[in-house]
C-alpha positions in Angstrom: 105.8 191.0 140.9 102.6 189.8 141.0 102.2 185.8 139.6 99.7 185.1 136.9 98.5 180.9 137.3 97.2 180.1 133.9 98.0 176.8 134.8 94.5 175.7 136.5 94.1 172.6 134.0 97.4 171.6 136.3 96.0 172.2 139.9 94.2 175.4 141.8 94.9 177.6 144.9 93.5 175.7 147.7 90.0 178.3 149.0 90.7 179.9 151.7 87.1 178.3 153.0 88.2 174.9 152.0 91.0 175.4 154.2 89.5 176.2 156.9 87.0 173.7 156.8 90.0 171.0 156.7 92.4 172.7 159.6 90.3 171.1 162.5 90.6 167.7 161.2 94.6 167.8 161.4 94.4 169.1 165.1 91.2 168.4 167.0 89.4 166.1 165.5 92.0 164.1 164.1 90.6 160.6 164.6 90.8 157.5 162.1 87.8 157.2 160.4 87.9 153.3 161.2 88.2 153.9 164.9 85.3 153.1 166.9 85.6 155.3 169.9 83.9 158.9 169.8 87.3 160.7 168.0 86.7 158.1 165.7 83.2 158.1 165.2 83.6 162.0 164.3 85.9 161.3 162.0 83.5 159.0 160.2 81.1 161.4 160.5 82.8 164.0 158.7 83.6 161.4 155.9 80.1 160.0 155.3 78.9 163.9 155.2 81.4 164.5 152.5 79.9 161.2 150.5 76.7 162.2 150.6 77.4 165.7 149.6 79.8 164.6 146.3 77.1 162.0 145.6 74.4 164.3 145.2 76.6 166.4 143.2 76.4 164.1 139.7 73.0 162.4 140.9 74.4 159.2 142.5 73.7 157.4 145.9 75.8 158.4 148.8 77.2 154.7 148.7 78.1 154.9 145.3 81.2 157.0 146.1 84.9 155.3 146.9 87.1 157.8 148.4 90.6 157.5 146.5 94.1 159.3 146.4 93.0 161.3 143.1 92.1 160.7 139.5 94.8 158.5 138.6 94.1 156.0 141.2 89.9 156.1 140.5 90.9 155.5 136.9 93.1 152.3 137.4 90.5 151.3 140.0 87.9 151.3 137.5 89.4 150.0 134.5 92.2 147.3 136.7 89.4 146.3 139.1 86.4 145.4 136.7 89.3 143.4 134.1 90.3 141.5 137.3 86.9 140.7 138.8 85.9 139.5 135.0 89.5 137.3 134.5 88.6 136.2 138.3 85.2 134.9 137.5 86.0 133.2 134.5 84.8 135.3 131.8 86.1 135.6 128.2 85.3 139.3 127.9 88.3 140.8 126.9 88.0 144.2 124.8 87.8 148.0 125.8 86.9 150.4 123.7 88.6 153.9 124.8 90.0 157.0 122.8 93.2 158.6 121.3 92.6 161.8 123.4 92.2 160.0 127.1 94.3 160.9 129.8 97.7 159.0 130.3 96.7 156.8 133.2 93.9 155.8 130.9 95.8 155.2 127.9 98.5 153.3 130.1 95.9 151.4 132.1 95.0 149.8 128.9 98.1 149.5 127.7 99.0 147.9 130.7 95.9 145.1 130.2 96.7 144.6 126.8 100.9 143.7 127.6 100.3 141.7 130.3 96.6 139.7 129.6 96.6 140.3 126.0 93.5 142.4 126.6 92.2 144.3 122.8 91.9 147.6 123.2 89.8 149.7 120.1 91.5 153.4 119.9 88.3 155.5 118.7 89.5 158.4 116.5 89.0 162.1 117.0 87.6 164.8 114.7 89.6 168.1 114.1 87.8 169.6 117.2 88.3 166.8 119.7 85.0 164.9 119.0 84.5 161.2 119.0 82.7 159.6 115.9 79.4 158.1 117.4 79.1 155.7 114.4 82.3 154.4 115.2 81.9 153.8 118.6 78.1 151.5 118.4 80.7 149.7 115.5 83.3 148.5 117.6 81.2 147.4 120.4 80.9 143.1 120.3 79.9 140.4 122.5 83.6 140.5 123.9 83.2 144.4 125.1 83.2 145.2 128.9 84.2 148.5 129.3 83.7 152.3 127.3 85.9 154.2 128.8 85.1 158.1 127.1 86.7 161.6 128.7 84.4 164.1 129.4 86.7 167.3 129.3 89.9 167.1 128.0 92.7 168.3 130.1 94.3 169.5 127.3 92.4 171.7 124.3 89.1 171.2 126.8 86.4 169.2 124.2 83.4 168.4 126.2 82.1 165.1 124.8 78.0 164.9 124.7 77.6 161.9 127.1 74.5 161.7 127.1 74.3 160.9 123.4 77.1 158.6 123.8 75.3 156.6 127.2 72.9 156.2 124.6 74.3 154.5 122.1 76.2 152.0 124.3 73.6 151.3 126.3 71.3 150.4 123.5 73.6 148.5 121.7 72.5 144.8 121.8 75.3 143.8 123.6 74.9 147.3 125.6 73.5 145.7 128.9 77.0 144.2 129.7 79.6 147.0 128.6 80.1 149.5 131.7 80.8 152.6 130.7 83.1 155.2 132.6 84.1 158.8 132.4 87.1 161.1 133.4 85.6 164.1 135.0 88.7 165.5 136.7 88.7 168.5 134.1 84.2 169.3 133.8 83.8 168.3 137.4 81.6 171.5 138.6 82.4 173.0 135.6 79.5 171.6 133.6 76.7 169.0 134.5 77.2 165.4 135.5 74.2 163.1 135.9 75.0 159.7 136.3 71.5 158.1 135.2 70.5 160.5 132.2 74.2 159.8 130.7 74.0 156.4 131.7 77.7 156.3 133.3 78.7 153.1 135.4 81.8 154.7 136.6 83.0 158.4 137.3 86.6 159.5 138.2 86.7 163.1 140.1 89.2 164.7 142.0 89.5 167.5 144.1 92.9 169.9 143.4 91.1 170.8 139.8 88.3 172.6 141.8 90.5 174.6 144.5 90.4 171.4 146.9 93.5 170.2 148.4 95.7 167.4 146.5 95.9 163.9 146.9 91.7 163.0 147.0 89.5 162.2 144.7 86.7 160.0 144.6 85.2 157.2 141.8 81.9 156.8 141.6 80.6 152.8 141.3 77.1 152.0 139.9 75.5 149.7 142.6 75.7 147.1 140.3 79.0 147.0 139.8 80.1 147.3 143.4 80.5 143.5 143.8 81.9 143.1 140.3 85.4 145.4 141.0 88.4 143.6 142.2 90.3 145.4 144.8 93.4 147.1 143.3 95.9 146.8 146.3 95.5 144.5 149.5 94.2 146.0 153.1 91.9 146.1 155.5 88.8 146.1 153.5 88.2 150.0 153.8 85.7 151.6 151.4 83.4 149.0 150.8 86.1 146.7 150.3 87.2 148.4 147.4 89.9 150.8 148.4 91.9 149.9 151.8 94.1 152.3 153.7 93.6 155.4 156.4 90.8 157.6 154.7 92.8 161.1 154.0 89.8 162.5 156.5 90.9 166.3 156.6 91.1 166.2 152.5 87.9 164.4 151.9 86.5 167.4 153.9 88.2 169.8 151.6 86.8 167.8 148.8 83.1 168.0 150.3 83.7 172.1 150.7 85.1 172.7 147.5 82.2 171.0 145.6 79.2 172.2 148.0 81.1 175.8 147.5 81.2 175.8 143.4 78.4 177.8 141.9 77.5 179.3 138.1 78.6 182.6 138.8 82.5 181.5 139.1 81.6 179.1 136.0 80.7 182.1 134.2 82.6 184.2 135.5 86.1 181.6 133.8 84.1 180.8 130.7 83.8 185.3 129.6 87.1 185.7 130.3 87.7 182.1 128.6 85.7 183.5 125.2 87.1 187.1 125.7 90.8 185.7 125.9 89.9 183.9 122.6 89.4 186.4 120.8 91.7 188.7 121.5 94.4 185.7 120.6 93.0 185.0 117.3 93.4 188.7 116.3 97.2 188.7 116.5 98.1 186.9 113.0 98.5 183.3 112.3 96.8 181.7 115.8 94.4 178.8 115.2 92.6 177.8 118.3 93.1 173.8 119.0 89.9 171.8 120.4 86.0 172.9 120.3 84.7 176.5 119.5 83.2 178.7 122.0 79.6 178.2 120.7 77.0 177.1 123.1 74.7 174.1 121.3 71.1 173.1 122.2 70.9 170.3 124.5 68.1 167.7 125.4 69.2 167.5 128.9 70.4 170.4 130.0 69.2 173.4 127.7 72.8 174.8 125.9 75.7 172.7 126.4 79.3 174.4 126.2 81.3 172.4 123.5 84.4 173.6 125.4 85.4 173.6 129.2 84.7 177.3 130.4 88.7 177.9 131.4 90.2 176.2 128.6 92.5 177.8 126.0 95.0 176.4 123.7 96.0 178.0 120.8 98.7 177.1 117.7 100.9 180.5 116.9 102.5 180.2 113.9 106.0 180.8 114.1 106.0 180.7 117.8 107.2 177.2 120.1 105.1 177.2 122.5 108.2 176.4 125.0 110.0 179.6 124.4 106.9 181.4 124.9 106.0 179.8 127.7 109.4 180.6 129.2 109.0 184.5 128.3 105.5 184.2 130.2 107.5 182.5 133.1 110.1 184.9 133.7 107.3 187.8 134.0 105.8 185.3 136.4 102.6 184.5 134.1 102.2 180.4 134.1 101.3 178.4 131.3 101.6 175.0 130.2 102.0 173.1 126.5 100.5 170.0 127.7 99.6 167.6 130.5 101.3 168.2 134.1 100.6 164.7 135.1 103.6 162.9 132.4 106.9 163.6 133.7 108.7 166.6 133.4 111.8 164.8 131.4 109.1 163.5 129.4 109.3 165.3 125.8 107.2 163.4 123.6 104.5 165.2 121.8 100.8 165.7 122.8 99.2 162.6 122.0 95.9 164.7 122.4 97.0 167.3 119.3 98.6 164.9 117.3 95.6 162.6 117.7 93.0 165.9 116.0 95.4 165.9 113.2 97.7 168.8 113.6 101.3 168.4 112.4 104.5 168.1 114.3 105.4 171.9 114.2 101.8 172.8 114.6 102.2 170.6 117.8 105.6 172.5 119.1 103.5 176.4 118.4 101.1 175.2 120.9 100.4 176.6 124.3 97.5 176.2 127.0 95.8 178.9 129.2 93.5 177.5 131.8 91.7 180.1 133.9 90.4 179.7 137.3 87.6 181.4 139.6 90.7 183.6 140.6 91.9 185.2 137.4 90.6 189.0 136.6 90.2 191.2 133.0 93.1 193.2 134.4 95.1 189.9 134.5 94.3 188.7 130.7 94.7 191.8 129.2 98.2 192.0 130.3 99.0 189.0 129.0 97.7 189.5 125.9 100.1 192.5 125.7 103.0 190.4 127.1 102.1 187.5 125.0 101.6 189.9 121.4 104.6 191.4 122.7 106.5 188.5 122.9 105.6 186.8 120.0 106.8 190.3 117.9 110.0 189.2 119.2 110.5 186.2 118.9 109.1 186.3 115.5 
């Protein structure tokens, strides 16, 4: 039986051109990037190629990119290193302001700071649709604030924050000029437009297994002038800029470079009509709510319309319904779906922090279930689910 991934928010098939770009570098040009003879050099070669490529990408300068292991490690690297180099230095800043909808390694990061270093950490609340309060963010900034740290897509009901209104208003604040401010793009990387000097971003986290690159890279972008204020998160040989030490993953950092050089609108598109058609199909059957931003475009300064919603996100509340048995229903007609993060444990049953923290209930919470498309799925594909998933949920009701 043919499988159905509507799992994408979780990882993608590797492109078959990705691939292929990456399969000489395990074989005949295998060399360590920190080698200097010729297999070596090529190596390097192939690596600095790929920074200049994802650099360009979000508007940066080619050495503005640290290669990392993924988006977990970029986010601890940010948020870790910058704390450090401050404590380091002898500075008293001691407060990061973040949200209630941030990505575990975020929210444990910070939690991790404020355990250990007594770090304060402000917890910026969440409208119904996923949208951070503007007014409460210039608020909580102060003279002891070093770091913003503000997800750009969710991974989970796929908000798009407007960061360009929100580089704004931290950067003008009067204590502005000395609070960095970062952003988890692992969800909107090439799925919507990052420019790192019209949103006025100090730090970008990317990865490369959300955009049908291979797992285990990803890459955080540093604003020059913070390169010499991050302290080095583990100990090494002084590899990327001194910032991240260890082998360079060559053959994935070439997947990375392929995947992003090989994204286009069309595929964008092509995930955010079946996205809206999917939608709307799902709010016809009785007593679905859809959880996170609508699927209406709004006028933007910067880029023309802006999507309020990532353009493969879905996550719907059905009444009635857990979302675990039908996700298990889906499963056994090999259709993949997800209630939540992929990235907490899978013995881990606590309940989404993200839905809890735009106000819906308990049971609300336990009825929900994500869909995330990629440049892969087809109409024919969605419309049978829909008829598995009405189908199911006359049953189970």
């Amino acid at each position: 039986m043919k499988q159905i991934n509507l799992d994408n928010a979780a990882t993608t098939k590797v492109d078959e051109n990705v691939l292929q770009s990456m399969l000489p570098y395990f074989t005949e040009k295998y060399g360590n990037a920190a080698s200097t003879h010729y297999l070596g050099e090529e190596a390097k070669r192939a690596v600095e190629e790929a920074r200049v490529v994802i650099a360009k990408s979000i508007g940066a300068r080619f050495d503005e990119i640290i290669f990392t292991s993924g988006g977990t490690e970029s986010n601890n690297l940010a948020i870790k290193g910058l704390y450090f180099y401050l404590k380091k230095n002898g500075s008293n800043k001691n407060h990061i302001i973040t949200t209630k909808i941030e990505h575990d390694c975020v929210l444990n990061s910070c939690k991790f700071l404020e355990d250990n270093f007594g770090v304060k950490v402000t917890y910026l609340d969440v409208d119904g649709k996923g949208f951070i309060d503007i007014t409460q963010l210039d608020g909580a900034i102060n003279d002891k604030t070093f770091l913003v740290l503000i997800i750009h897509g969710n991974n989970e009901i796929g908000t798009i924050q407007n960061l360009e209104e929100i580089g704004k208003v931290i950067k003008s604040h009067k204590h502005g000029s000395e609070v960095a401010f970062h952003t988890d793009a692992c969800q909107s990387y090439t799925k919507t437009k990052i420019d790192v000097d019209k949103m006025k971003l100090d730090f970008v986290t990317l990865n490369s297994h959300k955009i049908h690159g291979p797992k285990g890279v990803g890459a955080l972008y540093v604003n020059k002038k913070f390169k010499n204020k991050l302290e080095a998160i583990s100990s090494g040989g002084g590899h990327e800029y001194g910032l991240r030490s260890g082998t360079l993953n060559v053959p994935g950092i070439v997947g990375f470079s392929k995947c992003v050089s090989i994204s286009n609108s069309k595929d964008v598109n092509q995930m955010r009509e079946l996205r809206d058609y999917l939608i709307k199909e799902l709010l016809k059957v009785e007593g679905v709510k859809l959880n996170g931003a609508g699927i209406v475009m709004e006028k933007s300064g910067l880029f023309g319309k802006r999507d309020l919603r990532l353009a493969n996100n879905v996550n719907v509340c059905i009444k009635g319904v857990e979302g675990e048995m039908l996700g298990s229903y889906l499963n056994a007609k090999h259709i993949y779906t997800s209630t939540g993060s992929a990235c907490a444990s899978h013995h881990a049953q606590e309940l989404s922090h993200v839905l809890k923290a735009i106000g819906l209930g308990d049971g609300e919470i336990k009825n929900s279930i994500r869909l995330t498309l990629s440049k892969y799925n087809t109409k024919e594909e969605i419309d049978f689910v829909l008829e598995e998933i009405k189908r199911i949920v006359g049953k189970l009701r």
